[in-house]
C-alpha positions as CSV (number, residue, x, y, z in Angstrom):
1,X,48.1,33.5,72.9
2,X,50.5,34.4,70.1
3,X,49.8,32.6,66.9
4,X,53.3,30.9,65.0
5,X,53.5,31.4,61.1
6,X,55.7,28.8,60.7
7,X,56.9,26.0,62.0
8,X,60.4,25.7,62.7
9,X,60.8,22.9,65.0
10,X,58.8,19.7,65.5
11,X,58.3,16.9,67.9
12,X,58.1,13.4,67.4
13,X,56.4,10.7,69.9
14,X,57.6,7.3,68.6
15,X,58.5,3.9,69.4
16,X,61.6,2.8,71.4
17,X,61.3,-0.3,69.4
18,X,60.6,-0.9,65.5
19,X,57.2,-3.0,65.7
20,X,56.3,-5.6,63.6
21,X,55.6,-3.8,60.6
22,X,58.5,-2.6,58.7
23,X,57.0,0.5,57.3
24,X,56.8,2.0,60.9
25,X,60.7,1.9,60.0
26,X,60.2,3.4,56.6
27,X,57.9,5.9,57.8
28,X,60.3,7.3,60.4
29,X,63.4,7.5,58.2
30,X,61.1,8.9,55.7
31,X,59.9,11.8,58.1
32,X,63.5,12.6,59.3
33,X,65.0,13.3,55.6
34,X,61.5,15.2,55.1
35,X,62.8,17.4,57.7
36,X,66.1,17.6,57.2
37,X,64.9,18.5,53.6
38,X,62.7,21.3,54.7
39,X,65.3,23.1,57.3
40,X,62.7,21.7,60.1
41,X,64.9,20.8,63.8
42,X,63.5,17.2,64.9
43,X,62.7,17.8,68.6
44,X,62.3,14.1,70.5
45,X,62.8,11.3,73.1
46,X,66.6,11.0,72.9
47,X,67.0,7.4,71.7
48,X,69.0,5.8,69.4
49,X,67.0,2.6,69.0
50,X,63.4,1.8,67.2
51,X,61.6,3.7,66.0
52,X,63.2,6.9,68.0
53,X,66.6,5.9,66.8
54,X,65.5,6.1,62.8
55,X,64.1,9.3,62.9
56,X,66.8,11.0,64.6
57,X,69.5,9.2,62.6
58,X,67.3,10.2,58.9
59,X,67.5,13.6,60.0
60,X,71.1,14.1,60.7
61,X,72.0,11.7,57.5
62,X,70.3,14.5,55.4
63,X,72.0,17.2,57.2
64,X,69.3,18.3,59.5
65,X,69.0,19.5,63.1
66,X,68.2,17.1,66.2
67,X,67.4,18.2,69.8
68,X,67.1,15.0,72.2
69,X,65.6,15.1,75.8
70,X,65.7,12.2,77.3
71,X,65.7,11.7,81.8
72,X,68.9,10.1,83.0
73,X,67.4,6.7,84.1
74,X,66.5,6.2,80.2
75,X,69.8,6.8,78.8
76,X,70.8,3.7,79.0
77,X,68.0,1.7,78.4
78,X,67.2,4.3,75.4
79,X,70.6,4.3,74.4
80,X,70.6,8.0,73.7
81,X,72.0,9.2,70.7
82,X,75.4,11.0,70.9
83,X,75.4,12.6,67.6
84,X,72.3,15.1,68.1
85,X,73.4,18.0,68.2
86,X,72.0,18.9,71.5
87,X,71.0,16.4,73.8
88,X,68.8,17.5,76.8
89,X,69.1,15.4,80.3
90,X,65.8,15.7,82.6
91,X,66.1,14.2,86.1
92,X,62.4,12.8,85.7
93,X,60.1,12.3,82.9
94,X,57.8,15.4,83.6
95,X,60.7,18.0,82.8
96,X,61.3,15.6,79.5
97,X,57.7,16.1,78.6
98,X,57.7,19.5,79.9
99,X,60.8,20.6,77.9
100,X,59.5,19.1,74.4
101,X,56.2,20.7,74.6
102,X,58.1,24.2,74.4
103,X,61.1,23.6,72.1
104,X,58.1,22.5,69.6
105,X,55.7,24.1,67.3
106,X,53.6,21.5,66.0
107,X,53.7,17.8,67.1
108,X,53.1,14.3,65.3
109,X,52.9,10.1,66.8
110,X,54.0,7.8,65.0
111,X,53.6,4.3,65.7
112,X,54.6,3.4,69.3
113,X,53.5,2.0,72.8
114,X,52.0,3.4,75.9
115,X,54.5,5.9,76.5
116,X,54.1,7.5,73.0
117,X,49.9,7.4,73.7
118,X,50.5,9.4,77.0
119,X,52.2,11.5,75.6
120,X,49.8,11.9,72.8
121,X,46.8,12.2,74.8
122,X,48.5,14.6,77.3
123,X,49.0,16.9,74.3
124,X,45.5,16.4,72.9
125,X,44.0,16.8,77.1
126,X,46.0,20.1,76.6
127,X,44.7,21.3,73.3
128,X,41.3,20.5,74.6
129,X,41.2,22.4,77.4
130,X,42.2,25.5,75.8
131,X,46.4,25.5,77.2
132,X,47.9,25.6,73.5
133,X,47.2,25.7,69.8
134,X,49.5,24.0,68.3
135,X,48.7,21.9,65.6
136,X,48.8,17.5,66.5
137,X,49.1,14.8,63.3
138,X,48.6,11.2,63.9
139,X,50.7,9.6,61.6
140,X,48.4,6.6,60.6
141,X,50.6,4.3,59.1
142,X,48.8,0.8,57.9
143,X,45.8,2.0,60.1
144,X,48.3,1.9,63.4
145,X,46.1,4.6,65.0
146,X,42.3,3.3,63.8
147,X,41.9,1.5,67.3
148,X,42.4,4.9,69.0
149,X,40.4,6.9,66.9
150,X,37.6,4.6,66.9
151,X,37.5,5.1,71.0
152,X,37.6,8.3,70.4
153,X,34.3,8.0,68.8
154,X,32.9,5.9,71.2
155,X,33.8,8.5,74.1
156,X,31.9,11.0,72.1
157,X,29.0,8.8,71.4
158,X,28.9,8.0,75.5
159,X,29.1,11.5,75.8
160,X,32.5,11.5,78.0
161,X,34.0,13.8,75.4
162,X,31.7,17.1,75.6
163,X,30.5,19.1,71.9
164,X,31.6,22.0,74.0
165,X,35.2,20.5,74.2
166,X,35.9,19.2,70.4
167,X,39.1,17.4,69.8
168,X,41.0,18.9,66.7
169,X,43.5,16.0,65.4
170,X,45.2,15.8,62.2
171,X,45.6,12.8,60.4
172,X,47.4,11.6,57.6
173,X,48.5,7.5,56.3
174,X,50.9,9.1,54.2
175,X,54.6,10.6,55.3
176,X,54.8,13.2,52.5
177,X,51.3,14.3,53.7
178,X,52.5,15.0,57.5
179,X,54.3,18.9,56.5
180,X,52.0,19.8,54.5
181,X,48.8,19.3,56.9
182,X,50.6,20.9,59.4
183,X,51.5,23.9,57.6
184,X,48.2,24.1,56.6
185,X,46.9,24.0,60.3
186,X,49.4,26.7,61.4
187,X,47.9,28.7,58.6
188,X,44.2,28.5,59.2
189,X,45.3,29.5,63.1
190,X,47.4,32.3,61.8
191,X,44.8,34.0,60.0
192,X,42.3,33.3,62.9
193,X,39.2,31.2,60.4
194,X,37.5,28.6,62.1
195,X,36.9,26.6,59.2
196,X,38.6,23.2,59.4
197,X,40.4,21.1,56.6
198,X,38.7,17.9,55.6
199,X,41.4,16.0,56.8
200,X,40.8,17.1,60.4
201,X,39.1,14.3,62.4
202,X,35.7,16.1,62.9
203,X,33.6,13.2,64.1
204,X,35.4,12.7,67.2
């Protein structure tokens, strides 16, 4: 499999809503001008609402680069944004998924609901079973992701997730920390080491 040096585009999985919290807000519009900022294209769900919606919107504020794939039954309900530069239509959501797995180099959740965890763990199933290297961040804002990472554990302690199949996830509770994690990861899988940053989630 050909190793990346850089990452050049990235996907988001997010919330079509803006939770309770109002730093899930701040986060995404944070992220979006930190990509904008670093010449990085915003590849995501197509929305122009929640959590979706303020990512997409910070990036094209701060002059930056959107693609949006969104399936035609969502565009309404999604309300998908007509400013991206390119907006993708799917006619289901497994050419959606399908299409942002390869327009992306590296891939980080933020806070969101069960369609942003499928699409998480579908990356991380991936990853596990050998199908791609590219890098995953869990943006743990206010401890969103703690529940999930504490069944991860528990799924290794009953033994469901194998030592022969580890589970390699980034993590980082603070936005300007997201980039630079993942640049890191791109570079320890460029130059082949198999020594892991602290900040990898090793004792899943």
């Amino acid at each position: 499999m050909a190793r990346m040096n850089k990452i050049k585009t990235l996907c988001v999985y997010c919330g079509s809503g803006p939770g309770t919290n109002p730093r899930f807000i701040e986060a995404a519009i944070a992220l979006g001008r930190a990509l904008a900022e670093n010449g990085i294209r915003l590849v995501y769900g197509g929305g122009s609402i929640g959590l979706m919606g303020a990512v997409a919107t910070s990036v094209l504020d701060h002059g930056g680069s959107v693609t949006g794939i969104i399936p035609d039954f969502l565009t309404s309900r999604e309300h998908a944004l007509t400013r991206v530069q390119e907006m993708i239509v799917t006619p289901d959501m497994h050419e959606r998924k399908r299409l942002m797995f390869e327009r992306s180099d590296a891939f980080v959740a933020l806070p969101g609901g069960i369609g942003t965890l499928e699409e998480l763990v579908e990356q991380l199933t991936w990853q596990q079973l050998g199908r791609h290297s590219k890098p995953i961040l869990i943006a743990n804002i206010d401890g969103f992701w703690e529940p999930l990472l504490a069944l991860l554990i528990h799924m290794r302690a009953t033994q469901f997730i194998r030592p022969t199949l580890p589970i390699d996830i980034l993590k980082a509770e603070r936005v300007e920390d997201i980039l630079p994690r993942l640049r890191a990861a791109v570079a320890r899988a460029t130059a082949g080491t198999e020594e892991l940053a602290p900040e990898i989630v090793r004792r899943l």
